[in-house]
C-alpha positions as CSV (number, residue, x, y, z in Angstrom):
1,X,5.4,111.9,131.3
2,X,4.7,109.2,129.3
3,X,2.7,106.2,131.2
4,X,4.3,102.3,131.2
5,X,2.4,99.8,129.1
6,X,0.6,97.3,131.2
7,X,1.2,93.6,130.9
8,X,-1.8,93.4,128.6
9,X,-0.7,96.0,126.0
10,X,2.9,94.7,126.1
11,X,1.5,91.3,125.4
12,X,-1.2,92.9,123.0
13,X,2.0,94.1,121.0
14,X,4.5,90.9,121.0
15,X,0.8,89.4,119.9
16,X,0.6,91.7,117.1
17,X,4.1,90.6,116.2
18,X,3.4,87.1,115.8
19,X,0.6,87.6,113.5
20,X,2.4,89.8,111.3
21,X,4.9,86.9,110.6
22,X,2.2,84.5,110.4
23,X,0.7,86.4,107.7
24,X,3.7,86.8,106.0
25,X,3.7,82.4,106.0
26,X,0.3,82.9,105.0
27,X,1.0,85.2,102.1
28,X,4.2,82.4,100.9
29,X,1.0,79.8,100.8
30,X,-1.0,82.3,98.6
31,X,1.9,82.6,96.5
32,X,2.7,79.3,96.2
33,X,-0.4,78.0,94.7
34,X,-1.1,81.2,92.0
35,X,2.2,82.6,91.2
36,X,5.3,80.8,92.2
37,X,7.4,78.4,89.8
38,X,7.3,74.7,90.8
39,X,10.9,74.8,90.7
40,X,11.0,76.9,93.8
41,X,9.1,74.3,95.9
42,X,12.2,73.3,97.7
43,X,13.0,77.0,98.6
44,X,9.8,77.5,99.6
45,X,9.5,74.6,101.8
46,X,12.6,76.3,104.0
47,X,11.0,79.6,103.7
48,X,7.5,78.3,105.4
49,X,9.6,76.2,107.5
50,X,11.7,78.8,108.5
51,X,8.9,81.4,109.6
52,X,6.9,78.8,111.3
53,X,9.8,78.4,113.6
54,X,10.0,82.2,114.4
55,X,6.4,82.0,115.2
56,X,6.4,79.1,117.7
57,X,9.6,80.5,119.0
58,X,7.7,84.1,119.8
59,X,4.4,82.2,120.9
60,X,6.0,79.8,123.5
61,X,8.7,82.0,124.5
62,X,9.3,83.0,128.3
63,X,8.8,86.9,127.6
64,X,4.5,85.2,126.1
65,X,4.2,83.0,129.3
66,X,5.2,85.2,131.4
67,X,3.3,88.5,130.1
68,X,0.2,85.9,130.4
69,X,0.8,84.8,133.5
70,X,0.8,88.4,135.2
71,X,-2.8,88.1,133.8
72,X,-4.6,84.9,133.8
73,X,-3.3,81.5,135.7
74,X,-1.5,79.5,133.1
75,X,-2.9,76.4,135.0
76,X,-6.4,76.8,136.1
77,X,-7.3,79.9,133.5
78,X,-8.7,82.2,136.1
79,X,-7.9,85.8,135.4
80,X,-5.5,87.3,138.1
81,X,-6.9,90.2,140.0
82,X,-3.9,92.6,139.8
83,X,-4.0,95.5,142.1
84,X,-1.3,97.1,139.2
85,X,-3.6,97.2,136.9
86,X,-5.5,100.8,136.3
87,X,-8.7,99.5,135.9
88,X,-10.4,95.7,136.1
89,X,-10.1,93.9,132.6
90,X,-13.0,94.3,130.5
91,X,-15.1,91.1,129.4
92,X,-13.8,91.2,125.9
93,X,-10.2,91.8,127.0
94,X,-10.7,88.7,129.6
95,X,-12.1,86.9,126.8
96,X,-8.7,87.7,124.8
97,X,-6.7,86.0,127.7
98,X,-8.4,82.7,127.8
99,X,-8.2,82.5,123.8
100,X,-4.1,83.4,123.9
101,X,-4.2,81.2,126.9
102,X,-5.5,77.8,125.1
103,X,-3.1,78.7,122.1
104,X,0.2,79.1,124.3
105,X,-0.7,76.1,126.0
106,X,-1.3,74.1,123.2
107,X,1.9,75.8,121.0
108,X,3.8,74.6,124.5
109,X,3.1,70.8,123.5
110,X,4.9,70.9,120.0
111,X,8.3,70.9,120.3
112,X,9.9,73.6,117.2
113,X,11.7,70.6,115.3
114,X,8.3,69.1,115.0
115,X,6.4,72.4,113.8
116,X,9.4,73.1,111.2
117,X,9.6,69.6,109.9
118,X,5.8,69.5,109.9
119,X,5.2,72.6,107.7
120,X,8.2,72.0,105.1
121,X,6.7,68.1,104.3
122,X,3.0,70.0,104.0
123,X,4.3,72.4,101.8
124,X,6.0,69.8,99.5
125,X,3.4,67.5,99.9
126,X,0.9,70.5,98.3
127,X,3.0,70.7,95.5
128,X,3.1,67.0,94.9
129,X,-1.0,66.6,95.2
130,X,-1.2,69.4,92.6
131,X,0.9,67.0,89.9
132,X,-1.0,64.4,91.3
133,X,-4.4,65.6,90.6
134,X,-3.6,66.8,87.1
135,X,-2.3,63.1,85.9
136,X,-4.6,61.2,88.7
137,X,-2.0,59.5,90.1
138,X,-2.9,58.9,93.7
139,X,0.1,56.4,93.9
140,X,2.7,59.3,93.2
141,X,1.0,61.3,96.2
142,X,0.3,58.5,98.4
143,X,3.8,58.2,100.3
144,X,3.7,62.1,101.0
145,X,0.2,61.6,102.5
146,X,1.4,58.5,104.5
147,X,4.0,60.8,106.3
148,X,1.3,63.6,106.7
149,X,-1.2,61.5,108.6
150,X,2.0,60.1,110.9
151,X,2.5,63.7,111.6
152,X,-0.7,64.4,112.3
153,X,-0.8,61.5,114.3
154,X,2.3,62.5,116.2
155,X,0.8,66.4,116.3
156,X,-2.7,64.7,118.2
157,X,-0.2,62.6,120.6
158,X,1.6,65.9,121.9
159,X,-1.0,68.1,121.9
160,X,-2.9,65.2,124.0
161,X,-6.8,63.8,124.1
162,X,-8.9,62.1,126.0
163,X,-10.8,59.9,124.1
164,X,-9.7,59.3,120.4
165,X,-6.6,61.3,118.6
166,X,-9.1,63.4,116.2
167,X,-9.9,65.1,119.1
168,X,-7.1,67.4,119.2
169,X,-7.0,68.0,115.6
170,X,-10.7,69.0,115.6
171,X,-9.8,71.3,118.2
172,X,-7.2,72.8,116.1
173,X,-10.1,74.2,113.8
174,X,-13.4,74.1,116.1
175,X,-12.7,74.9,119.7
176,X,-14.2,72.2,122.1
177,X,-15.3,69.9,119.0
178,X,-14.8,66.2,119.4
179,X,-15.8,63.1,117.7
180,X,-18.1,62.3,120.5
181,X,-20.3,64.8,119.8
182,X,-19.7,64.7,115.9
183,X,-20.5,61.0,115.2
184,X,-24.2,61.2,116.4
185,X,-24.9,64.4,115.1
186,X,-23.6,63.5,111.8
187,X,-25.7,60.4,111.6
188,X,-28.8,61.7,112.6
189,X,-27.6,64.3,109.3
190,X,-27.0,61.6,107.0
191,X,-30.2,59.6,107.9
192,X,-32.3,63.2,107.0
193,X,-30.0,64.0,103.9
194,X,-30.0,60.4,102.3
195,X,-33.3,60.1,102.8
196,X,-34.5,63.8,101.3
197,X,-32.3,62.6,98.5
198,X,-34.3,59.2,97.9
199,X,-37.2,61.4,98.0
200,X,-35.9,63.8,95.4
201,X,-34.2,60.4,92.8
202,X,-38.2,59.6,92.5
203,X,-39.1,63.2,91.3
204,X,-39.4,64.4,87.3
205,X,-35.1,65.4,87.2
206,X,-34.8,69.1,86.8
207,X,-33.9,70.3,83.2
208,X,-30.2,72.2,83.3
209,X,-29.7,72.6,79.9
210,X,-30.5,76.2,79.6
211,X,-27.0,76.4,81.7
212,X,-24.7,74.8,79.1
213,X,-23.0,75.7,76.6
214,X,-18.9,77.3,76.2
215,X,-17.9,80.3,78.3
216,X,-14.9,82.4,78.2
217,X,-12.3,82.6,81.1
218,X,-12.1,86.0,81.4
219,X,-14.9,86.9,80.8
220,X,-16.0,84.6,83.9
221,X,-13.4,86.3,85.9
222,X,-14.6,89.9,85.3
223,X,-18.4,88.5,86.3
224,X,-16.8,87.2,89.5
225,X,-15.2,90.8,90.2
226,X,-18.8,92.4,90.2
227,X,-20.4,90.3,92.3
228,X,-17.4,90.9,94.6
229,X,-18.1,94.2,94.0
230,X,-21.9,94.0,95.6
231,X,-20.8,92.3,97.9
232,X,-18.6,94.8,99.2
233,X,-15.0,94.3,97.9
234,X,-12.5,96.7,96.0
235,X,-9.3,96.3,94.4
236,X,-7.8,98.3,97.2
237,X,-8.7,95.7,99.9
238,X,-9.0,92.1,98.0
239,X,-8.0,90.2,95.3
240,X,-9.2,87.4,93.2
241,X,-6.9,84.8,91.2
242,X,-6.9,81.4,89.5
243,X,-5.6,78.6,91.6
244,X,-5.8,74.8,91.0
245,X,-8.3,74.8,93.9
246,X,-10.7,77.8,95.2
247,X,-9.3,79.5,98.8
248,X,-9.1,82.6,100.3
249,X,-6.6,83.7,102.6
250,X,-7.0,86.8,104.7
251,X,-3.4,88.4,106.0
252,X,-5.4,90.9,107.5
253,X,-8.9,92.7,107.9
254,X,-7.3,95.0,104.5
255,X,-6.1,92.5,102.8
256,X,-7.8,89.3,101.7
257,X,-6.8,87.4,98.8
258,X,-9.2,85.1,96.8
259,X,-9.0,82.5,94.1
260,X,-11.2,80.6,92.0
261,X,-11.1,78.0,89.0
262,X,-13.1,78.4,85.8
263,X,-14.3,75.7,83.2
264,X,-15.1,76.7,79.5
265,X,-18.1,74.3,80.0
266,X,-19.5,75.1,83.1
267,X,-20.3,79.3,84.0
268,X,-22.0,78.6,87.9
269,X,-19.1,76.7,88.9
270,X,-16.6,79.8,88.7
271,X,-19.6,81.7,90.0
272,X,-20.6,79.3,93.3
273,X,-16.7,79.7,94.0
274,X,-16.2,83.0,94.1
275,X,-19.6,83.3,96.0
276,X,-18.6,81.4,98.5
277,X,-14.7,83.0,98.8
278,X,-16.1,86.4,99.3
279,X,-18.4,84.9,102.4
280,X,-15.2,84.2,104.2
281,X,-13.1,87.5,102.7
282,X,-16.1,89.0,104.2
283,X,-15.8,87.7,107.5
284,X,-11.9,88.8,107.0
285,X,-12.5,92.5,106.7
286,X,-15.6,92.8,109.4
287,X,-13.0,91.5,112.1
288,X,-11.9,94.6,114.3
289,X,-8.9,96.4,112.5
290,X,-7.5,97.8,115.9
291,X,-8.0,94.3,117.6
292,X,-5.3,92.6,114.5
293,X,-3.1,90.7,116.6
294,X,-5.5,90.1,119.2
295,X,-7.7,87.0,119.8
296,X,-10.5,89.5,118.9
297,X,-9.5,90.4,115.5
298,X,-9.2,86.7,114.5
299,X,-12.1,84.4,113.3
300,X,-14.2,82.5,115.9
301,X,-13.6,78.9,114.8
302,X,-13.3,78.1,111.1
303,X,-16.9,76.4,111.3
304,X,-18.3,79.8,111.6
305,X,-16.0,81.5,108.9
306,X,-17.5,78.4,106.7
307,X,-21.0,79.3,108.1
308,X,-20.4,82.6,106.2
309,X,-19.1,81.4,103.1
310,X,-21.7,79.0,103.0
311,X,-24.5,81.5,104.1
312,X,-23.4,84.0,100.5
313,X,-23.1,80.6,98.7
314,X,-26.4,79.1,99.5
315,X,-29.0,81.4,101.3
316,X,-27.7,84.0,99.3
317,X,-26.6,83.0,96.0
318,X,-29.2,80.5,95.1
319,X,-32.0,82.3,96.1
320,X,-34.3,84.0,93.3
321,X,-34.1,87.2,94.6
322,X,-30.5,87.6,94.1
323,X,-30.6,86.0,90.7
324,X,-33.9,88.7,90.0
325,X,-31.0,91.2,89.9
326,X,-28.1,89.5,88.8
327,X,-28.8,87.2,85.9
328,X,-29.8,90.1,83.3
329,X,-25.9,90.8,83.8
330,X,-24.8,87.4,83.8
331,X,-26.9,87.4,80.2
332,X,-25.4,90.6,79.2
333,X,-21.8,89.1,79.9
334,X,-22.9,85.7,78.5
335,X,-25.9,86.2,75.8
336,X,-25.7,82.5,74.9
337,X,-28.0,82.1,78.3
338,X,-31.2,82.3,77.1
339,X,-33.0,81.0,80.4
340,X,-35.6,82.7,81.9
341,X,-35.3,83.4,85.8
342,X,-37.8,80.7,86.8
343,X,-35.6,78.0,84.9
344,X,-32.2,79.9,85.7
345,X,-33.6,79.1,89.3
346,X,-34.5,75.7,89.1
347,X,-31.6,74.5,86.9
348,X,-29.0,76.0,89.7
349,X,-30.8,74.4,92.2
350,X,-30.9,71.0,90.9
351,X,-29.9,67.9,93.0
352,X,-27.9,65.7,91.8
353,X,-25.4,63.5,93.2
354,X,-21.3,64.8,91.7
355,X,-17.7,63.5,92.2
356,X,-16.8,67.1,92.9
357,X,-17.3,68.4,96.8
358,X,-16.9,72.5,95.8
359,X,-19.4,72.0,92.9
360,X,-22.3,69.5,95.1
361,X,-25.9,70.8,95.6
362,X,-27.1,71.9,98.8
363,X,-28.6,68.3,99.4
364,X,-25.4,65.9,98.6
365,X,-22.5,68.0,99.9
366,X,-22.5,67.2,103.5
367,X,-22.5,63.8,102.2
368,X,-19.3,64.5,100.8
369,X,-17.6,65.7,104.2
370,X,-18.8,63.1,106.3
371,X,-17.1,60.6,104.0
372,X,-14.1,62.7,104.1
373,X,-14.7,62.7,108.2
374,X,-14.7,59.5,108.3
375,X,-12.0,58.0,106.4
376,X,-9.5,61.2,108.0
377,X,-10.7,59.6,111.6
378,X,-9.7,55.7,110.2
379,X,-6.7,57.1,109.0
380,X,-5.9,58.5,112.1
381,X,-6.2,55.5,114.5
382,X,-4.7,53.4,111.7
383,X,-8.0,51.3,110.9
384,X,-7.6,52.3,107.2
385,X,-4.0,52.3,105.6
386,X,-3.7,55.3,102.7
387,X,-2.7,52.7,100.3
388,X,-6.4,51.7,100.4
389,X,-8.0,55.2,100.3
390,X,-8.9,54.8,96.5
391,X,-10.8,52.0,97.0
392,X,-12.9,53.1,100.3
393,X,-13.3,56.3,98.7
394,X,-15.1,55.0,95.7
395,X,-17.0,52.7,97.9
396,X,-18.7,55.7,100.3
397,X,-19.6,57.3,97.3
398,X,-21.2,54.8,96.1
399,X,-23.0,53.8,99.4
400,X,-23.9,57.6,100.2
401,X,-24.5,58.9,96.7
402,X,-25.2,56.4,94.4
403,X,-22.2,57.1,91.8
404,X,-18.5,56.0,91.5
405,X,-15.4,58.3,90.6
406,X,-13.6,56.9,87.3
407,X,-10.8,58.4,88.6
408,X,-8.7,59.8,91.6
409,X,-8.8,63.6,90.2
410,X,-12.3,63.3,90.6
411,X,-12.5,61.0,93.8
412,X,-9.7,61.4,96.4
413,X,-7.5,63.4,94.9
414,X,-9.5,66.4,94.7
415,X,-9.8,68.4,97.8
416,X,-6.5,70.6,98.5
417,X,-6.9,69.9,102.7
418,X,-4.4,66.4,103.0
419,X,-1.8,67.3,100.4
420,X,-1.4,70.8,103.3
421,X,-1.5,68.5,106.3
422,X,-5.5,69.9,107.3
423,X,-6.4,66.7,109.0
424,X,-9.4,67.6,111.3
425,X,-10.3,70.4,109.1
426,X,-13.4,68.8,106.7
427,X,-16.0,68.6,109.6
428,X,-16.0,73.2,110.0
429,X,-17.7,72.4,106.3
430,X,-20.7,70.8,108.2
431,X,-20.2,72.9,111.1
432,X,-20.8,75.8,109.0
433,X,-23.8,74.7,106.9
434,X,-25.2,73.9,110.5
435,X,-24.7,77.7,112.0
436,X,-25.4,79.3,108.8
437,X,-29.3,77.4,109.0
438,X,-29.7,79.2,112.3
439,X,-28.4,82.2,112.0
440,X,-30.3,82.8,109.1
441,X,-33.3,82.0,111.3
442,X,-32.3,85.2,113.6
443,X,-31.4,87.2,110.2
444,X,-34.8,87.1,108.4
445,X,-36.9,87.8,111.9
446,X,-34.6,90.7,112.0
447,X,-35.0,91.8,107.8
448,X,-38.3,90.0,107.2
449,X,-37.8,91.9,103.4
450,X,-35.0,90.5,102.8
451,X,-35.7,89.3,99.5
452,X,-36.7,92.4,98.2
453,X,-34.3,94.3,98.8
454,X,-32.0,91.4,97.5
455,X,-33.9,90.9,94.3
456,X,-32.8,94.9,93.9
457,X,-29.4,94.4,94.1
458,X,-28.9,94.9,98.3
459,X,-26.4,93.1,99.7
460,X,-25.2,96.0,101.8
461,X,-27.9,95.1,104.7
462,X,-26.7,91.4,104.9
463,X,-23.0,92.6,105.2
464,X,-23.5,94.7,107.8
465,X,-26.1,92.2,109.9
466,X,-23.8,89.8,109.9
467,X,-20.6,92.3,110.8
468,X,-23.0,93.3,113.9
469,X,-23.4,89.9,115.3
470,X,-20.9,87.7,114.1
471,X,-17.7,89.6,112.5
472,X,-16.6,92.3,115.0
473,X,-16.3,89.8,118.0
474,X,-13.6,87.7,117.1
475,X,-12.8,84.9,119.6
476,X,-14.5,86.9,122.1
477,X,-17.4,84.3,122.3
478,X,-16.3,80.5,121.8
479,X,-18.4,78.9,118.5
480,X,-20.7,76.7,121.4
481,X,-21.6,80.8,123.0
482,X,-21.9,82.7,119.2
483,X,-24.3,79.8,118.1
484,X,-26.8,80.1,121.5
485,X,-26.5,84.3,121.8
486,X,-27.2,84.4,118.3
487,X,-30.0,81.7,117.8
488,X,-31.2,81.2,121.2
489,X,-30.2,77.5,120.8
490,X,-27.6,75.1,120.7
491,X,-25.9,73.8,117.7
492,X,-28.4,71.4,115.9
493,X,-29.0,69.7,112.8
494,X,-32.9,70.4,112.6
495,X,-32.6,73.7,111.2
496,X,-30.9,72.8,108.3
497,X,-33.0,69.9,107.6
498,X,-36.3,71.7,107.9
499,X,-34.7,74.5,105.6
500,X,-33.7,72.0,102.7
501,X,-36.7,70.2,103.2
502,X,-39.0,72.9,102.9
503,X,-37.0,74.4,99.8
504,X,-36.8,71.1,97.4
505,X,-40.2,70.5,98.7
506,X,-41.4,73.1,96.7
507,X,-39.0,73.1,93.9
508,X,-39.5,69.3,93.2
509,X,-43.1,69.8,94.1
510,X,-43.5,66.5,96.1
């Protein structure tokens, strides 16, 4: 006799549904910056539109809410003791429930006009910062943007806060985030980080030339591919393409899709992006494959999916022991480098401040969010107007890093995030620098030869470590409980600054 699905595995399944056709919305955004025709914008604006309808429809329809509701109590969140039920929920299972819980309620808020209108003006708003960026014309994406923050705006007044509207986009992206406890935290961050970089302007500059010169596209590409490969990639399971600016999109734990940029003139930025990609692809494939649909096959917060893309980037990538095994490859690919790994090293570690965000040193480039944070939150309770974004822009840059864009393609029109209606999103890039500092901290006390094994071509161990303790969870543990069972701390900024201290301490020898 075949037994009846329970509540949970009937709600497991309409779950599983919903993500299917959200990845399939996800797959149209791929597409839509690497392959599709502009002329097809339009089409595809109804398209998103039309599938982010289905999946608000399935996610606040009566057949979710009441599933959930045989299992956890829709208004105070406790989980219902059901004598039907064969067995008492497990932890991670209970866990599941409070994360489809907070989404429900939250999808509840946002009436479906709203969500349709608000993805077909992203996704022609995308297509319109792309033409901006390439003529820098932030006056021919500045109207689209003006409607995206009133969206935005109107998205925080639904969805509901209690103390300032950013609030409930933060919460979109970080769970429990809010500008409360952002705004110190980020200013006892800039205080260390503008100060380390005062410290560093009065040091001998670092000499990058060995790192110039002109480098084929392709042959770039095909670089990126092997270090994909060590990482733990194949062709069956990822991708990488060329898009106007680096992503990665994972549809599901088997298939994560990648893109990059390449410049003739400049070999490390192509390699830096791809780096960083495959940290979150990573993150992608370690989720649990049986769990897809579930809470616990989805990614804890995007603070800690940037914490791993920022961990490969950084702790990984710009070490000397992965570069011990990787730049007589590089110079095999590229001959023209003629650096030896002690300059190789210092050149790709050299701070200085940049226009570009993706492309900053490990010093600057939290300087470059918290600017971003901070003009999203004046946009947001309409102390700055987007007609004078340009202007502000250049004028934090100047104030935090010393230089001023000559242009909007390099200044405000650079980041993909507003021109896709990711208001709230820029702070996870902190976020992530932040839990990447201290869960490296728990990494190296548990492979204290770390860099050996890296400097012969490892990268196997690191995977796995970080599968173990982070990946295979899921949502099961909130960003706030990851951070503490992981570190044995709270989210801090001390860790990070003692780790860049003590590393361009010794680099710039001061």
């Amino acid at each position: 006799m075949k037994s009846k699905k329970t509540p949970y595995d009937q709600l497991f399944e309409l779950s599983k549904t919903i993500k299917t056709l959200a990845s399939i919305e996800l797959l149209l955004d791929w597409d839509q910056e690497t392959y599709m025709p502009s002329a097809a914008i339009d089409f595809r604006a109804e398209q998103k539109a039309l599938m982010a309808g289905h999946v608000h429809k399935l996610l606040t329809s009566t057949k979710f809410s009441h599933l959930l509701n045989q299992l956890i109590d829709l208004e105070s969140g406790q989980i219902v003791d059901s004598s039907l039920s064969p067995a008492p929920l497990s932890p991670d299972k209970c866990a599941a429930l409070r994360e489809w819980r907070r989404d429900h309620l939250r999808s509840i808020k946002l009436p479906e006009p709203f969500v349709k209108t608000f993805t077909s003006t992203c996704a022609i708003a995308g297509n319109i910062w792309i033409e901006a960026k390439k003529t820098s014309n932030f006056a021919h994406f500045a109207p689209h943007l003006t409607k995206l923050f009133q969206l935005c705006r109107k998205k925080a007044d639904l969805i509901g806060y209690q103390d300032h509207p950013y609030d409930a986009l933060l919460d979109l992206y970080e769970p429990g985030m809010t500008v409360a406890k952002l705004s110190p935290l980020f200013d006892r961050l800039k205080t260390a980080l503008t100060s380390l970089v005062k410290t560093i302007k009065a040091q001998p500059p670092i000499d990058t030339d060995c790192l110039k010169g002109e480098f084929n596209s392709e042959l770039q590409m095909q670089f990126g591919r092997k270090i994909l490969k060590a990482m733990g990639f194949t062709p069956a399971n990822a991708r990488l393409d060329i898009a106007v600016h680096p992503f990665c999109t994972s549809l599901h734990p088997l298939d994560t899709r990648m893109t990059t940029r390449t410049h003739h003139d400049d070999l490390m930025s192509n390699v830096y992006s791809v780096i960083h990609e495959g940290g979150h692809g990573l993150y992608n494939q370690g989720l649990n494959l049986e769990q897809f649909g579930s809470p616990l096959g989805e990614q804890s917060s995007l603070g800690i999916d940037e914490s791993q893309s920022r961990w490969w980037e950084t702790r990984i990538g710009r070490t000397k022991a992965f570069w011990t095994h990787f730049l007589p490859i590089l110079k095999k690919d590229f001959p023209q480098l003629k650096a030896s790994l002690d300059q190789f090293y210092l050149a790709i570690n050299q701070v200085r401040p940049s226009f570009i965000r993706v492309e900053a040193d490990e010093v600057t480039y939290s300087l470059h969010v918290i600017l971003r944070f901070e003009l999203e939150k004046a946009l947001l309770e309409g102390s700055l107007k987007v007609k004078d974004i340009p202007a502000v822009w250049n004028q934090k840059m100047h104030d935090y890093l010393g230089i001023t864009p000559s242009n909007d393609a390099e200044g405000c029109l650079q980041d993909v995030h507003w021109g896709f209606g990711l208001i709230g999103y820029f702070p996870t890039y902190i976020l992530g620098n932040l839990y990447a500092a201290q869960f490296f901290h728990a990494f190296e006390k548990a492979h204290s030869d770390w860099q050996s094994r890296v400097s012969q071509g490892e990268l196997g161990f690191i995977r796995e470590w970080l599968r173990t303790n982070i990946h295979q969870y899921g949502r099961q543990y909130t960003p706030e409980e990851l951070v503490q069972r992981i570190s044995g701390k709270p989210l801090n900024e001390s860790d990070y600054v003692h780790y860049l201290n003590a590393k361009y301490k010794e680099i710039y020898r001061f």
